[in-house]
N, C-alpha and C positions, 0 to 999 in steps of 0.2 A: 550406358551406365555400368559402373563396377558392382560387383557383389556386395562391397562397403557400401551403398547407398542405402540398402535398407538397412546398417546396422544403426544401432544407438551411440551418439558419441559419449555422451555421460549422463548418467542418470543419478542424481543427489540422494541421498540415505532417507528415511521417511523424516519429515518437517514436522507436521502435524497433523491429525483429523483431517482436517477438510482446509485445500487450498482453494479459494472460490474465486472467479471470475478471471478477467484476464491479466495475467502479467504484461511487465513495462519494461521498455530496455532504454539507456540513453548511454552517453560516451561522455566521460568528464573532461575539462581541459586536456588532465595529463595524459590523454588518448585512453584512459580504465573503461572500460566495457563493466556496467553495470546492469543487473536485471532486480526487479523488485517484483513480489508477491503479495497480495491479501492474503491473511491465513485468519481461520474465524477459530477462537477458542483457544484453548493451549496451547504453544509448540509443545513437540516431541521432548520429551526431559535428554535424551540424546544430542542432540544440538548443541555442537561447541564452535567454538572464534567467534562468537558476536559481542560487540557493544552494544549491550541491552541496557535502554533507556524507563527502565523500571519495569514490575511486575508487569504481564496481559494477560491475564485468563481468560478476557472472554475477545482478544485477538491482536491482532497487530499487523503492521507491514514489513515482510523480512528482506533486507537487502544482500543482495551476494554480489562479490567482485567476480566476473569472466577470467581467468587466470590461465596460464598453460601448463601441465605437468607433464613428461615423459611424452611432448609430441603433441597432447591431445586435451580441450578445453574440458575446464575444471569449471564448476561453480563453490566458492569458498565463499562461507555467511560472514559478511561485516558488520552491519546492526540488525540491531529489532526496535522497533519503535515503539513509543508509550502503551498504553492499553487501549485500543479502538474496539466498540460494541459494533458487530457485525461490516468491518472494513469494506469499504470499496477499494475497485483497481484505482493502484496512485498514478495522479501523471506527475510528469515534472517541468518544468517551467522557468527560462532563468536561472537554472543551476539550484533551484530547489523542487522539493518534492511538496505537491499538495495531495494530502489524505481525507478521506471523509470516512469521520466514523458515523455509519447510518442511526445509529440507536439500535433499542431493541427492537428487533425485526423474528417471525418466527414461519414465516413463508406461508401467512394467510392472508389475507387481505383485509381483513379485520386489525384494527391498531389492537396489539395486546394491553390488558391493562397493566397500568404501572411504567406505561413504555420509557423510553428514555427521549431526550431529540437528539437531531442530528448536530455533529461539531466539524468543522474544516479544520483543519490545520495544517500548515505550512514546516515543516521540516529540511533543516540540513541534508542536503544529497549525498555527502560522504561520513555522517556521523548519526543522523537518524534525531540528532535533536531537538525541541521546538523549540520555533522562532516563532511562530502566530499560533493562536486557539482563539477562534468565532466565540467561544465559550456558549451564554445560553443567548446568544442571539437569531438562532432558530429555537422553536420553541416546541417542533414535533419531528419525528423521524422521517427521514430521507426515503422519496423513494429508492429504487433501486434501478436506477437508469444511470448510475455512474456521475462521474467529471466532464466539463468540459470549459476547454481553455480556448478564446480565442481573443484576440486585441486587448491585452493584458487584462481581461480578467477571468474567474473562474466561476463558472455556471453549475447547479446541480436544482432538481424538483424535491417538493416536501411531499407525503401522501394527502396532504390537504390541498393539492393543487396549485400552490406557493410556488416560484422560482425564486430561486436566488442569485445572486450576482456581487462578489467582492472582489473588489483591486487586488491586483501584485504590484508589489512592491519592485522596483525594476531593478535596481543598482543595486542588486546582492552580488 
């Protein structure tokens, strides 16, 4: 190994407070290298080039294209998504992106009162727009065990011990 392996190739400007849980990467047709984040709360009032898909104060999912600059990979923000209360990691699926906004979650195990529930939605991969919202068809907050996608459809738990389970849509 060279001395460049322990360096940093790029490290992004501050995003927001708190980026939580795991980010996602996928490749779009046009071979674009894409990575996506949960970020809970505000972004950084600093934060410019996104297609932002209206207000999120209390969070969003940030997408940035993989790009090259002077040699060396860049991450440049392309959108931000609607407002999600306490985001999970997004995956993507079929050339879209499915988001879970948990509701309000406040890292006790007790549902807080007034909570919100969980919503899924289904979002454009390269624009960040929705194309599905579960809307109130869960009707209490998600736990916090994430997505999962297998044989077209997408799985996640409620803290009431609910799973849940809805189709994708294939032919996007």
């Amino acid at each position: 190994m060279d001395s460049t392996s322990n360096a940093t190739l790029y490290q992004t400007a501050r995003i927001a407070a708190e980026v939580w849980g795991g980010i996602w990467s996928w490749t779009d047709p046009e071979a674009v290298r894409w990575v996506l984040a949960p970020v809970w709360g505000p972004l950084d009032s600093n934060l410019k080039g996104s297609t932002v898909n209206g207000a999120a104060p209390n969070g969003s999912i940030i997408a940035f294209k993989v790009e090259e600059q002077s040699g060396k990979p860049v991450l440049t923000p392309a959108w931000i998504s609607r407002d999600l209360s306490s985001p999970m990691p997004p995956v993507i699926a079929s050339g879209v992106v499915f988001a879970l906004s948990a509701g309000e979650f406040n890292r006790q195990i007790q549902r807080p009162r007034g909570s919100t529930h969980a919503t899924l939605y289904a979002l454009d991969a390269t624009t960040g727009k929705e194309l599905y919202s579960s809307r109130n068809l869960v009707t209490v907050p998600a736990s916090l065990t994430g997505l999962t996608v297998a044989n077209g459809r997408i799985y996640f738990g409620a803290i009431d011990g609910t799973f849940y389970a809805f189709g994708m849509y294939m032919e996007h």
